[in-house]
C-alpha positions as CSV (number, residue, x, y, z in Angstrom):
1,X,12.7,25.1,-19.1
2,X,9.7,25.4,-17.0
3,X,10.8,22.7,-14.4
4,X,13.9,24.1,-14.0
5,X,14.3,26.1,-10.7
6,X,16.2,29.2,-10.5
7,X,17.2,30.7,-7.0
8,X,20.3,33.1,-6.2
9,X,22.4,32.4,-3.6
10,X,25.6,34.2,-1.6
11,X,29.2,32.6,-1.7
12,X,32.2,34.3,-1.4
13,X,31.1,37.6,-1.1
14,X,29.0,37.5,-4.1
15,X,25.0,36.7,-5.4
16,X,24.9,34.3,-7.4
17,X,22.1,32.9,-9.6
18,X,21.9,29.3,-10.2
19,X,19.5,26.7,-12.0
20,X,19.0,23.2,-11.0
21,X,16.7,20.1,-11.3
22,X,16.8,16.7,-10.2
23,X,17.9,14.9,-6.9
24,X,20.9,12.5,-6.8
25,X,24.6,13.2,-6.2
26,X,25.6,16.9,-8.1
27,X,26.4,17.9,-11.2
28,X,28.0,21.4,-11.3
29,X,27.8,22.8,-14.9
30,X,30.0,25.8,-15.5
31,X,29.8,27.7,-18.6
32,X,32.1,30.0,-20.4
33,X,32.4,33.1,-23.2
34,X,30.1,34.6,-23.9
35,X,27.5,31.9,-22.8
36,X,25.5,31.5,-19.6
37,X,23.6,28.8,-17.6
38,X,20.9,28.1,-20.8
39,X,23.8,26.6,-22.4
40,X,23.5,23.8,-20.5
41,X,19.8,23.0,-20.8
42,X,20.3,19.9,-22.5
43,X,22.8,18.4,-19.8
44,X,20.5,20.0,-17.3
45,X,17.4,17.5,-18.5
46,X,19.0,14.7,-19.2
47,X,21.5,14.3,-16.3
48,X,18.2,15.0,-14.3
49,X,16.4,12.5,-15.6
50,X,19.3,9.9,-15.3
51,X,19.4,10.6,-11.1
52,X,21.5,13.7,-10.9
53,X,20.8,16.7,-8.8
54,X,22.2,19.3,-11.5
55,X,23.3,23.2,-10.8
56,X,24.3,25.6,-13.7
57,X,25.4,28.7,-12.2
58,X,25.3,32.1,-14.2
59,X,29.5,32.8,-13.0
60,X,30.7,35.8,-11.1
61,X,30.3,39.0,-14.2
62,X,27.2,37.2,-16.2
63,X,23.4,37.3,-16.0
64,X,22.0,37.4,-13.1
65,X,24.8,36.8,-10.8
66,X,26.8,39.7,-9.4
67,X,29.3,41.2,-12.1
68,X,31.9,43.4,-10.0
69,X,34.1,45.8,-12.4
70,X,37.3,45.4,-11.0
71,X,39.2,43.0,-13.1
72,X,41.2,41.9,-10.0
73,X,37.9,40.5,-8.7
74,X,38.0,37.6,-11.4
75,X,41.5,35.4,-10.5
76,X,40.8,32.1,-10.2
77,X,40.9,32.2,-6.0
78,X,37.7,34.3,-6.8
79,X,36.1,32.0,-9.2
80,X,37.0,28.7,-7.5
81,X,36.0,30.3,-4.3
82,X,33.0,31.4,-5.4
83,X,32.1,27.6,-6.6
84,X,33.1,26.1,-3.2
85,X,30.8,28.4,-1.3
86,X,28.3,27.6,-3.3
87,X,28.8,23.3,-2.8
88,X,28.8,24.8,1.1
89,X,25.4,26.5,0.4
90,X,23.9,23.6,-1.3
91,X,25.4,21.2,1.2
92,X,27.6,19.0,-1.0
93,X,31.3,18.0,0.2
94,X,31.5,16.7,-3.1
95,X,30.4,17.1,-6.6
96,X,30.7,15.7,-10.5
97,X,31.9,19.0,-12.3
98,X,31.8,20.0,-16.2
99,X,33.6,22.5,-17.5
100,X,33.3,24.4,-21.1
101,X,35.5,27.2,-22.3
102,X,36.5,29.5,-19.5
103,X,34.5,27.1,-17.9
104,X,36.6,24.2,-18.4
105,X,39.8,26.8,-17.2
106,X,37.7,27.1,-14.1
107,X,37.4,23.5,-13.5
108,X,40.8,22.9,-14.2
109,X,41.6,25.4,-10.9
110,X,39.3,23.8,-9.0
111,X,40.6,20.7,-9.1
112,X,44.3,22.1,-8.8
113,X,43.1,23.9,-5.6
114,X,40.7,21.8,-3.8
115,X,40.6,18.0,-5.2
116,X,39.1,16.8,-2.3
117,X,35.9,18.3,-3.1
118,X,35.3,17.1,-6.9
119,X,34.4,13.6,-7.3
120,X,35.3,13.5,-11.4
121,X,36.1,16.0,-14.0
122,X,34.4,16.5,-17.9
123,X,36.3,19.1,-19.5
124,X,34.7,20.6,-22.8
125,X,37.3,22.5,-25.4
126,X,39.8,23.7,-23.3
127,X,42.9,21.2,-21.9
128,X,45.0,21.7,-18.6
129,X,47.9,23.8,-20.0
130,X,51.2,23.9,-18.2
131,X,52.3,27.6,-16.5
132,X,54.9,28.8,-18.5
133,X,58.6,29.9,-16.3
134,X,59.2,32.9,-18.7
135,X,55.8,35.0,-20.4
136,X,53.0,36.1,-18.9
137,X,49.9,34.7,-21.1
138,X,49.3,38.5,-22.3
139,X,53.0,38.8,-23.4
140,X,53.3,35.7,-25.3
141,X,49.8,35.9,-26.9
142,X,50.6,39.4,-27.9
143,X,54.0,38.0,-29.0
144,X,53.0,35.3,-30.9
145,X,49.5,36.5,-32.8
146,X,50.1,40.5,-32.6
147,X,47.6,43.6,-31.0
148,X,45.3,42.2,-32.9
149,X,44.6,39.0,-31.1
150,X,41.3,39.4,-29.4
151,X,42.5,38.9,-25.7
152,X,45.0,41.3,-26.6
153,X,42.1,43.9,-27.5
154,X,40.2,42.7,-24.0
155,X,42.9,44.0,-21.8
156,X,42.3,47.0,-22.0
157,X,39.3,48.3,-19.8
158,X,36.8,50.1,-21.7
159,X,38.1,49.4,-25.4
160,X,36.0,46.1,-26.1
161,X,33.2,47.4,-24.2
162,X,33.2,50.5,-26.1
163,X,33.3,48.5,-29.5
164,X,31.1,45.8,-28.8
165,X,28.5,49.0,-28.1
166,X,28.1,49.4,-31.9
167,X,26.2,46.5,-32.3
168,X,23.3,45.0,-30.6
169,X,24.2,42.1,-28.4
170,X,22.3,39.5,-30.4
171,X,24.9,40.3,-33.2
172,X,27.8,40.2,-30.6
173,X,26.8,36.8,-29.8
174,X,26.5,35.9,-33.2
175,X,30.0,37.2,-34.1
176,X,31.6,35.2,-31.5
177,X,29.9,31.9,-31.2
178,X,30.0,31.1,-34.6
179,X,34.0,31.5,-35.3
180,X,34.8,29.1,-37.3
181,X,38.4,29.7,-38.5
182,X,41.6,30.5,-36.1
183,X,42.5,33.3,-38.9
184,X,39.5,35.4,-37.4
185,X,40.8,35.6,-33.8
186,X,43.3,37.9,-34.7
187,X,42.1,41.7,-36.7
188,X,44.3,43.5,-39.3
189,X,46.4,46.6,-37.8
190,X,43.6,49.2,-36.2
191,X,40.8,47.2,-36.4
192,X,38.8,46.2,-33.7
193,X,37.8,42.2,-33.4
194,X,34.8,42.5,-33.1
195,X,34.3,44.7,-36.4
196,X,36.7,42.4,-38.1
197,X,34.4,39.4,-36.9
198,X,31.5,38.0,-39.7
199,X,28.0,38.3,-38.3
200,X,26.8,34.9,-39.8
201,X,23.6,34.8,-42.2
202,X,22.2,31.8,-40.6
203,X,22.7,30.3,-37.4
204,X,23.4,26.5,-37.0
205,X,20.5,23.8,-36.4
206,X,21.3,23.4,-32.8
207,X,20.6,27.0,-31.7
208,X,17.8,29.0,-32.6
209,X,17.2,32.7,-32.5
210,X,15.1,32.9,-29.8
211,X,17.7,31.1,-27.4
212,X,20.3,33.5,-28.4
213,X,18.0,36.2,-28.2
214,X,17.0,35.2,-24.3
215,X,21.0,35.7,-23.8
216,X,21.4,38.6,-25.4
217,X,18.6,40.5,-23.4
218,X,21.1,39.0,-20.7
219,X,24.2,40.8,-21.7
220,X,21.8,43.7,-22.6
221,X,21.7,44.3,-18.8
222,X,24.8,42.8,-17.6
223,X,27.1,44.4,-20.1
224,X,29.9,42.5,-21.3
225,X,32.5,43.9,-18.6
226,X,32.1,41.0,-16.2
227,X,33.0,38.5,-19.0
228,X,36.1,40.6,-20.4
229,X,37.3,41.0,-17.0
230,X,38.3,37.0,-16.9
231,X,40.7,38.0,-19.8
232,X,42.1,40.9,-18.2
233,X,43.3,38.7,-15.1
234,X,45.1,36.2,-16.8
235,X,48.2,37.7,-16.2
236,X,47.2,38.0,-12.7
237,X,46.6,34.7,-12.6
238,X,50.1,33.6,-14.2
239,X,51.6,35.4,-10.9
240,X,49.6,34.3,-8.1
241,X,49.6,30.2,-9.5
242,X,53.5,30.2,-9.1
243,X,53.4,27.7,-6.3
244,X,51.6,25.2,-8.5
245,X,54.0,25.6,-11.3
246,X,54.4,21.7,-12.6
247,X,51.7,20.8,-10.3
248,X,49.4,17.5,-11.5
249,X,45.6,17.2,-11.6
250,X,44.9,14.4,-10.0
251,X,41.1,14.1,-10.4
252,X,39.7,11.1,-12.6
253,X,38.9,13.2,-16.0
254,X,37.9,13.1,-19.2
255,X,38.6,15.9,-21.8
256,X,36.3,16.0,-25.0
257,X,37.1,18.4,-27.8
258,X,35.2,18.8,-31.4
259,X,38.1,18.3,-34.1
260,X,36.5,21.3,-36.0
261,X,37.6,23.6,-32.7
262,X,39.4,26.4,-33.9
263,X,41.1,25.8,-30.9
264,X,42.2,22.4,-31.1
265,X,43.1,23.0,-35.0
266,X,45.6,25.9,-33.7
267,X,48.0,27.0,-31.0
268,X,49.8,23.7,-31.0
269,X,46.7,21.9,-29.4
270,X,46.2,18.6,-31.3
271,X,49.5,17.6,-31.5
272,X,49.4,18.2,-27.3
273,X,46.2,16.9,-26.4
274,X,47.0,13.9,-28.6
275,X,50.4,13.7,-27.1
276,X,52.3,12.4,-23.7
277,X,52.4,15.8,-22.0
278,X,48.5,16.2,-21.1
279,X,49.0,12.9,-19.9
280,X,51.3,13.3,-17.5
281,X,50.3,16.4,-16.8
282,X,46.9,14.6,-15.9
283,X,47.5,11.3,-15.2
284,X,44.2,10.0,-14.8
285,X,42.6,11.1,-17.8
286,X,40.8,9.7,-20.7
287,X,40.4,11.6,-23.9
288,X,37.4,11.7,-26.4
289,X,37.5,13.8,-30.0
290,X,34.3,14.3,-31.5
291,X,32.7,15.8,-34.9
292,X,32.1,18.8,-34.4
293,X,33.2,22.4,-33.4
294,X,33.5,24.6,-30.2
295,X,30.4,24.6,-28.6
296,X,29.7,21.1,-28.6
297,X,27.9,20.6,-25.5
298,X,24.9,22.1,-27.7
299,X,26.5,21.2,-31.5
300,X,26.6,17.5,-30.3
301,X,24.4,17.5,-27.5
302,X,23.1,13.7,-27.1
303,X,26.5,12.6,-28.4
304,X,28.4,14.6,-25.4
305,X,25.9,13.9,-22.4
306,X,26.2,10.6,-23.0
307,X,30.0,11.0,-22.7
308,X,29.3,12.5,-19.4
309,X,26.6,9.7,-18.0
310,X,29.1,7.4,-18.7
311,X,32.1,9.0,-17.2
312,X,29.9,9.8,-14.0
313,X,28.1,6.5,-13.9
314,X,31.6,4.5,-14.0
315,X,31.4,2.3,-10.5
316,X,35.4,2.7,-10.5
317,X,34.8,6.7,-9.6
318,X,33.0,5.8,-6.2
């Protein structure tokens, strides 16, 4: 990681940390929960090395970027606001953009909003999911999965916070990243998710403990407000996108998803993102399903770049 450069810059009202490497056209990386820029390291090295300029931010609420604590400071205007004044800081009308997790969410507003300035999407985990006429995301999760349903629990300001304080953040990190059936997203009847979460014995080849340990030192500083408070505006969100309600992405993307994704194996996701309605919801779009989990820009590292190289390198895209 030594080559990589680390600088923080202002946009939108906010500091914002960012890591990059290379020279070519750019590559904005965004993470999601509970991750931050490190995630990307392998995409950061490799798209470098294959002519890429290639920026990881730390978003708005993580590391070492500014984390506000108003929960109304994290709508999607903020966070795709805060990505377009940083393309204006480095100079870039355009970039390639990759998207994980919340990440991905992000991605998929910023090519809703501003099109013009994203020359092709890779979206990790996390399809383009049509705003629904009736429920507010809260309502229905709440609805369909009970209190117990971890964003249910994030809502409220303080409560995660409060639980998460019980551990260290190495075993918050631990809890979460490693998740590995949909079952555990939702906790029994006065538990809190994170209690009712495993901490795992043994972490997976394709992390080691130091890594997490660099994030958790992270988080140890930051807190984990900044990251809840995405959750806590969804419903917010729901109300301000009204006027894009049925609206298309229109940017040439591909959407790669692990078929061991506890979020692809529930909610209804496989049978949609396998279906006719993420198509025309996003017409120009090619879909790749891998082995492997939710975290596969590091589970399946080589496997995914490559996905990426190829999607970016495509002379069609120019």
């Amino acid at each position: 990681m030594s080559d990589i450069k680390h600088q923080r810059l202002q946009t939108n009202g906010i500091w914002m940390h960012i890591a990059e490497k290379g020279q070519g056209p750019l590559v904005l990386l965004i993470h999601g929960f509970p991750e931050l820029w490190s995630s990307w390291i392998y995409q950061i090295n490799y798209l470098a090395e294959h002519g890429y300029h290639v920026v990881a931010p730390d978003m708005r609420g993580y590391g070492d970027s500014d984390c506000p604590l108003d929960p109304a400071s994290y709508t999607a205007f903020h966070l795709v606001g805060d990505l377009i004044g940083l393309l204006d800081q480095l100079g870039e009308e355009t970039a390639f953009v990759v998207g994980h997790d919340w990440g991905a969410t992000i991605a998929w507003f910023l090519c809703l909003f501003r099109p013009d300035r994203v020359k092709a999407l890779v979206n990790l985990g996390v399809p383009y999911q049509p705003r629904s006429i009736e429920f507010k995301p809260t309502e229905f999760l709440s609805k369909i999965f009970g209190e117990g349903f971890y964003v249910s629990q994030f809502q409220e300001l303080g409560r995660a916070e409060k639980s998460f304080s019980t551990y260290d953040c190495l075993t918050v990190l631990k809890k979460f990243l490693f998740v590995n059936s949909p079952e555990l997203l939702a906790a029994p009847p006065g538990v809190e998710i994170i209690d009712f979460l495993e901490t795992p014995s043994s972490l997976p080849p394709w992390i080691t403990e130091e890594e997490l340990q660099l994030c958790a030192n992270k988080f140890q500083k930051s807190g984990f407000t900044g990251a809840l408070n995405y959750y806590r505006a969804m419903d917010l969100n729901w109300e301000l996108l009204g006027p894009w309600q049925r609206a298309k992405i229109t940017v040439p993307t591909k959407f790669i998803v692990g078929d061991k994704d506890v979020g692809f194996r529930s909610f209804g996701t496989k049978d949609y993102v396998e279906g006719e309605q993420f198509k025309t919801l996003v017409p120009n779009l090619k879909v790749v399903i891998v082995d492997g989990h939710h975290y596969i820009q590091q589970e399946k590292a080589e496997q995914v770049t490559n996905e990426i190289l190829s999607f970016f390198n495509d002379k069609s895209l120019a």
